[in-house]
C-alpha positions in Angstrom: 0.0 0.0 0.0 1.4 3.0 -0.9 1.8 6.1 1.5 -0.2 9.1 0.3 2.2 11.8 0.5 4.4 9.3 -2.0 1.6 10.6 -4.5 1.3 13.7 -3.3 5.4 14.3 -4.0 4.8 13.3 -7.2 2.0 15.4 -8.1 4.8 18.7 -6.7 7.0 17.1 -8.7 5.2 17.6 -12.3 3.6 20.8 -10.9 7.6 22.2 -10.9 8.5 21.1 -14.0 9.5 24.1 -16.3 6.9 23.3 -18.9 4.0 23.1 -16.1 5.6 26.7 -14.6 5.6 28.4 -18.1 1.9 27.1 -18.4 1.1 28.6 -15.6 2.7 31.9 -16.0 1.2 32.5 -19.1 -2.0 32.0 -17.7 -1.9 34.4 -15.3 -0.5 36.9 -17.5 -3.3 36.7 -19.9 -5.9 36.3 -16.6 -5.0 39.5 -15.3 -5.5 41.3 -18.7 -8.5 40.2 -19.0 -9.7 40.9 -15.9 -8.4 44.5 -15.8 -11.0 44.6 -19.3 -14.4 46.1 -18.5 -17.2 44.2 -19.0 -15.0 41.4 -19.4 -15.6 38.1 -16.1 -13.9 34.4 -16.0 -16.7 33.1 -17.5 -16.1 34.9 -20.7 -12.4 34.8 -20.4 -12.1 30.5 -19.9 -14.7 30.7 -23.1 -12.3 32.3 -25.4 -9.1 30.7 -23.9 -11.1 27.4 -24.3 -9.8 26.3 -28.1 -6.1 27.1 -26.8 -6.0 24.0 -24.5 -6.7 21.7 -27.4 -3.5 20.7 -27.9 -2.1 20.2 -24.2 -2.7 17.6 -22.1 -5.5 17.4 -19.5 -3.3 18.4 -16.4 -1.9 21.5 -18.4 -5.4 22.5 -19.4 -6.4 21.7 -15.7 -3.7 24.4 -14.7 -4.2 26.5 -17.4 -7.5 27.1 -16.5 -7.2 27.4 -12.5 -4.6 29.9 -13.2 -6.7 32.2 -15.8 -9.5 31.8 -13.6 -7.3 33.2 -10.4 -5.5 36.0 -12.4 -8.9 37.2 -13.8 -10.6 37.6 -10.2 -7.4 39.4 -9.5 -7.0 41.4 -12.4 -11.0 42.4 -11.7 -9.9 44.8 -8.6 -8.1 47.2 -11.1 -10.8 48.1 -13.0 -11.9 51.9 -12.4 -16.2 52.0 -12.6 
């Protein structure tokens, strides 16, 4: 039986890998643009960042998203009403 925090070392382990870090920095880049956008929430911005996770894999979409989701409800407090 294997010790959960085996698994969980592992999961740290491809969530540090430069490729999963880059992923993630790009989404948060583009998350807080949009969010700084009037007009413009995380539902609309996952929508139109939807067709760019077609070609990664499911846990660098799974990021992807989490981090464009995050950086847009930041990126929201700048706006000036």
């Amino acid at each position: 039986m294997d010790s959960p925090f085996g698994h969980l070392l592992g999961a740290f382990g491809a969530l540090a890998s430069p490729a999963m870090l880059l992923i993630m920095l790009a989404g948060v880049v583009i998350g807080i643009v949009l969010g700084a956008m009037p007009g413009f929430g995380s539902s609309q911005a996952l929508a139109r960042l939807f067709p760019l996770t077609f070609t990664m894999s499911v846990d660098q979409a799974v990021i992807f998203f989490f981090a464009v989701y995050s950086a847009v409800e930041y990126g929201a407090r700048f706006r000036r009403y």
